[in-house]
C-alpha positions in Angstrom: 128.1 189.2 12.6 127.0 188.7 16.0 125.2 191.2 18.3 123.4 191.1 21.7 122.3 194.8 22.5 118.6 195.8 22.5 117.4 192.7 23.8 118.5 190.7 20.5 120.7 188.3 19.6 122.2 187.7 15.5 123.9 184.4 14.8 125.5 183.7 11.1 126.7 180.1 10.1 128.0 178.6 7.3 126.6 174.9 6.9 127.3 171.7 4.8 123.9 170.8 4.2 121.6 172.4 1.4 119.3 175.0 2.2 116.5 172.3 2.1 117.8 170.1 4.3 118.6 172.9 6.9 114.5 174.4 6.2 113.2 170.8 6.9 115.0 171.1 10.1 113.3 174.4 11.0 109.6 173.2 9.8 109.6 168.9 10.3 108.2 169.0 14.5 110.7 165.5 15.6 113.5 167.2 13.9 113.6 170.7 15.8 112.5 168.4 19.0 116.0 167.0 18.4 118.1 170.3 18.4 116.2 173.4 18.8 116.2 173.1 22.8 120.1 173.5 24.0 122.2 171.2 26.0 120.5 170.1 29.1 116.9 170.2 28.1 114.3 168.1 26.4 111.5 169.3 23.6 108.2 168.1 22.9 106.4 169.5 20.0 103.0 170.0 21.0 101.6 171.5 17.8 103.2 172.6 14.9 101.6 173.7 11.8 103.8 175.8 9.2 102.2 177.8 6.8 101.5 181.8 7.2 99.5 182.8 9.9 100.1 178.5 11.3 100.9 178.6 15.1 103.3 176.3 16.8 103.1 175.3 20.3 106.1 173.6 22.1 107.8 173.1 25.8 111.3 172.8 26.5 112.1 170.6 29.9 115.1 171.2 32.1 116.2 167.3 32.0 118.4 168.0 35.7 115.0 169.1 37.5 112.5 167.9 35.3 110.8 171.8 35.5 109.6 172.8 31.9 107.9 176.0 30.4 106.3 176.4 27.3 105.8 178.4 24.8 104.3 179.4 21.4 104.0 181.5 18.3 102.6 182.2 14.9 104.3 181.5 11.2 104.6 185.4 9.9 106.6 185.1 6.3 107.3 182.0 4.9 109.9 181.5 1.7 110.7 178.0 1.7 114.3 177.1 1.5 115.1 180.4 1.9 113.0 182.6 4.7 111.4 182.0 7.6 110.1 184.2 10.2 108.0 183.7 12.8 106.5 184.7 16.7 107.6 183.4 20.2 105.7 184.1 23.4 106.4 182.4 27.2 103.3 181.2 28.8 104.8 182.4 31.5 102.8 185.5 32.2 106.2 187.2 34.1 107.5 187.2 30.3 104.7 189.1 28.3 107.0 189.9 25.4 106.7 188.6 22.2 110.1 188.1 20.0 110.3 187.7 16.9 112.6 184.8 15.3 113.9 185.8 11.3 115.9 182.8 9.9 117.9 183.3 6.3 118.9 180.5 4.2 121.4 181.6 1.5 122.5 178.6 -0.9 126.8 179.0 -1.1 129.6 176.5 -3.1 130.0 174.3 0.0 126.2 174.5 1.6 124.3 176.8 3.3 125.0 180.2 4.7 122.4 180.3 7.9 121.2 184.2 9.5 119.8 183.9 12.7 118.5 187.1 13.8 116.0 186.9 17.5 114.2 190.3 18.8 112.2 191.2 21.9 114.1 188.9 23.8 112.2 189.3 27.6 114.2 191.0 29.7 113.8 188.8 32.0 116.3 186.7 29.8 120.2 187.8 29.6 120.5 188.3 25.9 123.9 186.5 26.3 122.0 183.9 28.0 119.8 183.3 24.9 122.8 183.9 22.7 124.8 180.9 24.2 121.5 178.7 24.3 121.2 179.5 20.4 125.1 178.5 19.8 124.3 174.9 21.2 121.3 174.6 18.8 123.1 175.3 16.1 126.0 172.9 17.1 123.3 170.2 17.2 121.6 171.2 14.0 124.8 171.0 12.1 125.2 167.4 13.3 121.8 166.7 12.2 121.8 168.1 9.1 125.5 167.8 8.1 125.8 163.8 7.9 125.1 162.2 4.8 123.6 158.9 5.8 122.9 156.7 2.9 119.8 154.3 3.3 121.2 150.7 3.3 
């Protein structure tokens, strides 16, 4: 399933990682530093506290012009390994809009089937624009979470 009208964009996956591995990826602040921001950009996790009603605070950094903007949000529902929803807002006061981020973790026989569903994009922001960034996230969470690296 995958939609872009309304100013939202829905992203389905199907992972080789459990559904705890995939949650820790969503809720530990160095691992969504390493693959929430898409190709091109850098992420520093300013504050990050998950539990309902937690905020998180982070900035994303164009790595080709070194620009950056930041943004935030607040923890809304909260089922772990299985549910996560939460608030995003821009600092940047040309992007009032707050979206809302839903994220579905469904245990199947060979993994993880992963729901992305984001609303109130800005309009300021093509919803194929966001769309594409959130296909190279998900790329780069599947190589994070996907490898099975024994400790030696």
């Amino acid at each position: 399933m995958i939609f872009m009208a309304d100013n939202k964009v829905s992203l389905h996956r199907v992972i080789k990682a459990s559904p705890e591995k995939i949650y820790r990826a969503f809720t530990e602040a160095l691992a969504i530093a390493s693959w929430l921001p898409p190709y091109g950009f850098l992420c520093t996790v300013h504050d990050m506290d998950v539990q309902v009603g937690g905020t998180y605070k982070m900035s994303f950094q164009n790595f080709t012009t070194g620009n950056s903007h930041s943004f935030g949000g607040e923890y809304v529902t909260i089922k772990p390994n299985e549910f996560l929803k939460y608030t995003d807002r821009f600092d940047d006061p040309n992007m009032p809009d707050v979206m809302t981020t839903s994220i579905w973790l469904q245990r199947t026989s060979v993994g993880t089937e992963l729901k992305v569903l984001q609303e109130g994009i800005p309009a300021a922001i093509p919803a194929e624009m966001c769309y594409l960034g959130w296909q190279e996230s998900l790329e780069k969470l599947i190589k994070l979470v996907e490898p099975e690296i024994p400790d030696a």
